[in-house]
Structures are given as structure tokens and as C-alpha cells.
N, C-alpha and C positions, 0 to 999 in steps of 0.2 A: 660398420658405421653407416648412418643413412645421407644421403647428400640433399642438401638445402633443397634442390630442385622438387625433391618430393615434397616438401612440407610446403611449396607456391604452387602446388600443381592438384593440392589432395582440400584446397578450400579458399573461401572469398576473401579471407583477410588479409594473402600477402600475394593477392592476383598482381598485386603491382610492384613488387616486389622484381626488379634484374639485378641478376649474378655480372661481378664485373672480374670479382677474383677470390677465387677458395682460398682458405688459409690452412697448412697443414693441421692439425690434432692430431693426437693419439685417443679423447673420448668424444669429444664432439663435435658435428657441423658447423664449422665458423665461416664466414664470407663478407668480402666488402662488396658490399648492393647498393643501388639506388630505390630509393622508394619517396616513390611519387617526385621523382627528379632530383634527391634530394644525398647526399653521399651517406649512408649510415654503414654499421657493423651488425649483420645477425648473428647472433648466437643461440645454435640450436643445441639444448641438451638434451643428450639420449636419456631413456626414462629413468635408469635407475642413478641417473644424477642429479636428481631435482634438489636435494641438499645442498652440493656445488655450486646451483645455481642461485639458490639462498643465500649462500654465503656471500658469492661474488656480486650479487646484488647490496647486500648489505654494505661494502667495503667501497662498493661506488658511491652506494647515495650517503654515506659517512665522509666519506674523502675526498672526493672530486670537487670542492667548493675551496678547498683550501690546497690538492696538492694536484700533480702533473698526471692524473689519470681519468680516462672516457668518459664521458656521462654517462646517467640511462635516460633513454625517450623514453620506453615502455618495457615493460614486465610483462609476459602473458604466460600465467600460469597454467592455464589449459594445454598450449602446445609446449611448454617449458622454452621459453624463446626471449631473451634477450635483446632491444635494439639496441645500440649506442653509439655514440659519436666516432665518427671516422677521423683517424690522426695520422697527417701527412706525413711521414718521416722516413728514415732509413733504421734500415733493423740494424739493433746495436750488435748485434754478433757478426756479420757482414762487414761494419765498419772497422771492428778490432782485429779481424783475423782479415780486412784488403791490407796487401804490400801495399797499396799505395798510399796511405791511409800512414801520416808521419808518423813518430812515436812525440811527438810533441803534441799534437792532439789526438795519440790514444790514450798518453796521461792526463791530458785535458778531461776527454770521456771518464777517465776512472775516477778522477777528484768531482766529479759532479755525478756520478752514480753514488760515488760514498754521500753525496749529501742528499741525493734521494732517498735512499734507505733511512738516513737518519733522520730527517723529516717523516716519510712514514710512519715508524718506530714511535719517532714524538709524541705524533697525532693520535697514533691509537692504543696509546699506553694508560691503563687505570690503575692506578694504586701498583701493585706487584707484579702485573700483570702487562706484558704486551702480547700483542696481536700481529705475528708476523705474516709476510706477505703468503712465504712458500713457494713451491717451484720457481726459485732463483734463479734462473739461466736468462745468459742472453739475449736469447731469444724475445722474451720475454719484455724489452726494454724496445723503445724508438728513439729517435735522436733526430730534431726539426732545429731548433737553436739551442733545445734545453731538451733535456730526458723525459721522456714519458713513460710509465709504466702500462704493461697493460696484463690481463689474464689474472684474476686473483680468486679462483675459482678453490686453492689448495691451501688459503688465508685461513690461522685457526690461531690459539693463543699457545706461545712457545719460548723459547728463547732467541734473542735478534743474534747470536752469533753462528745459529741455526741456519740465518739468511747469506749472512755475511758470509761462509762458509762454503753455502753453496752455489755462491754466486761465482766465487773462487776458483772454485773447482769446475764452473763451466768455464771461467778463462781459459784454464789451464789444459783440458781436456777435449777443445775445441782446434781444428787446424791451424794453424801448425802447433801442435802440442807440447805442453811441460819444455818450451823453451826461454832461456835466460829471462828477456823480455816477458815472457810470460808471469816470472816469476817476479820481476819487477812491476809491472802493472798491479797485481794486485796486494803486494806490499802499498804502491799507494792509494792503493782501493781502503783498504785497510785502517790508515792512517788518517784518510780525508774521513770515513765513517768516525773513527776515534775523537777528531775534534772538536764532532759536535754533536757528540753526547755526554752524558753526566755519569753514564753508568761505566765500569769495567765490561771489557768484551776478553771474556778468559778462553784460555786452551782452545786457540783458532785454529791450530795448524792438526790438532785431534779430530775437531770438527772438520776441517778439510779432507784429510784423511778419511775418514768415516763417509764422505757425501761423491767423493771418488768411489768406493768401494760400493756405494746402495745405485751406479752408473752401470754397474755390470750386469745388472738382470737386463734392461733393453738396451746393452751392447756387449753381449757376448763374446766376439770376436776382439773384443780388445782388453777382457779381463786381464793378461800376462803385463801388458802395459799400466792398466789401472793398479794394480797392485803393487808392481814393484812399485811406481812413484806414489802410493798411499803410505807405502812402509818407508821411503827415504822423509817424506814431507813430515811423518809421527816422531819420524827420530830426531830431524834435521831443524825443522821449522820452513818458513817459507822463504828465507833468505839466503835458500841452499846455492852453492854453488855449481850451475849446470854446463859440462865441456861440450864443448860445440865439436 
């Protein structure tokens, strides 16, 4: 993967461009920069993601007027480059997996994620069709007074229990792992998504199973754990009882 610093270093348009903080990826250069004094997000995509970057364009200048996710400044198709607004917050996977961090407001967090998603879901539904996010994780989400989403770069049209699912399963498979608690947060993940939709959200706990399971190619070393708790959660549902 290439670092932002080449692509401000290799021509005039982002001479003004300073790095203040890389953000991990797995495909492409992302970082919180100022440009021209000013806080943004670049997002660079590697070439053979110019699609991703289509899309994720798409899903900003559709959604971000009406729901909790970044703007775009600019588009630049030539470099495959992304600007967009920079959002103050705490990463939601940090919040739910700090001990310090009560369970009174990680339930808080989980009933206002469920209504992010279904807000989403809402917004970008036509006719039989919705258009979910995709890669579901934590990660994935910020927390300033209210949720924000961000990275929709994996947004295609699918099933929202496809989201729902995998949102689930990064609770769950996130440290401290597949505990009590865990299993309780997103039951009401679950529930707060349930009441404010119209549609049925079937065979969750299939789909959880299933999205634990597709965890194991980039985390090998924890296959024996993803699977046994894929195969109790398939049988069980998500209201299993887990011994401390």
C-alpha cells in the first residue's frame, strides 16, 4: 500500500496538504490532514479500487444531507482521491470494548447504532431494494454526542440483516470476546434496529454465524474460537447462555 506522503510529494495539487494522523486500512491510504489550515480526511485509493471509490462517493453525496456521515469537498478522479470532512469523535469499538466505559452507556451506544442503521437502510431503500452499508464493524462507526458512520466504500445492494449481522459479530469478536455482556448488547443492537423498521429482519443469528465464519481468512489464528462460537450462536440463537 502507498502512503499518503507520496501522493503530496509526487505534484502541485496537494503541496499543501500535512499529514496529522494515518488511519489504518487494509486497501487504502487514508489520513486526517490539514489543507490549507483547514481539518479534512484524504482518502487515497489504490488503482485497482477506483470502483470503491465510486461507490463511496456515491453514498456520501446521497446521504450525508440527511444522515450522520462525512461530506465530500472534492472528488479527484485523476489521483483516485477523496477529500472529506474530518469528525471529531471516539471510535466506537474503543468505547465498547474500554472497562471503563459503563454498561449503561454501552447500551446507550447500541440503541443509537440500531437507529443508525435503520435510518440508513430507510434512506437508501427503492422499491425491493436496499443498499446496505457493508463492512459492518466497529470500527467503522465514531461517537461525538451521536453516531457517525464512516467508510462506505463495501455499500452495494443486499440484504440489511447482512448489516445487522455483521455488525454483531464484530461486537462479539472484538476484546473481550463472545462474553455475557457481549451477547447482551447486541440483542439490544438488534431490537432498537427492529423498531424502526417496517420490514422483518429473519434468520439473525444464521447470518451472525456466517459473518464470524467469513473473520477467519484475516484472522487465522483465531479460527478454533470463531467457529466453535459460529456453531453454538447457529444452534443457540443469540440469547445463549454464556458461563463465566
Amino acid at each position: 500500500m502507498k502512503d499518503i506522503q507520496e501522493l503530496i510529494d509526487t505534484g502541485e495539487k496537494y503541496k499543501h496538504v500535512v499529514v496529522q494522523t494515518r488511519f489504518p486500512s487494509k486497501k487504502n491510504a487514508v489520513a486526517y490532514v490539514t489543507l490549507k489550515g483547514k481539518p479534512r480526511v484524504l482518502k487515497w485509493f489504490a488503482p485497482g479500487f477506483k470502483y470503491q471509490m465510486e461507490t463511496e462517493y456515491s453514498i456520501l453525496k446521497k446521504g450525508s444531507s440527511k444522515l450522520r456521515m462525512p461530506n465530500v469537498y472534492e472528488r479527484d478522479d485523476k489521483d483516485n482521491v477523496l477529500i472529506l470532512s474530518y469528525i471529531t469523535g471516539e471510535n466506537l469499538c474503543d468505547l465498547v470494548n474500554d472497562e471503563k466505559t459503563t454498561l449503561g452507556e454501552k447500551q446507550r451506544l447500541m440503541v443509537l447504532l440500531g437507529e443508525w442503521f435503520a435510518a440508513f437502510h430507510i434512506h437508501f431503500k427503492q422499491g425491493d431494494q436496499v443498499v446496505i452499508r457493508g463492512d459492518s464493524i466497529l470500527h467503522n462507526f465514531l461517537f461525538t454526542d451521536r453516531i457517525w458512520g464512516v467508510d462506505f466504500e463495501e455499500a452495494r445492494v443486499g440484504k440489511p440483516v447482512e448489516d445487522i449481522a455483521g455488525l454483531c459479530s464484530s461486537v462479539l469478536s472484538t476484546d473481550p470476546m463472545f462474553t455475557s455482556e457481549k451477547f447482551e448488547l447486541c440483542t439490544m443492537f438488534v431490537e432498537s434496529y427492529r423498531e424502526k423498521v417496517k420490514w422483518a429482519l429473519e434468520a439473525v443469528a444464521d447470518e451472525v454465524a456466517y459473518a464470524l465464519l467469513m473473520k477467519i481468512q484475516w484472522r487465522p489464528d483465531d479460527e478454533p474460537v470463531l467457529r466453535e462460537w459460529a456453531q453454538r450462536i447457529r444452534k443457540q440463537g443469540l440469547a445463549l447462555q454464556v458461563k463465566s
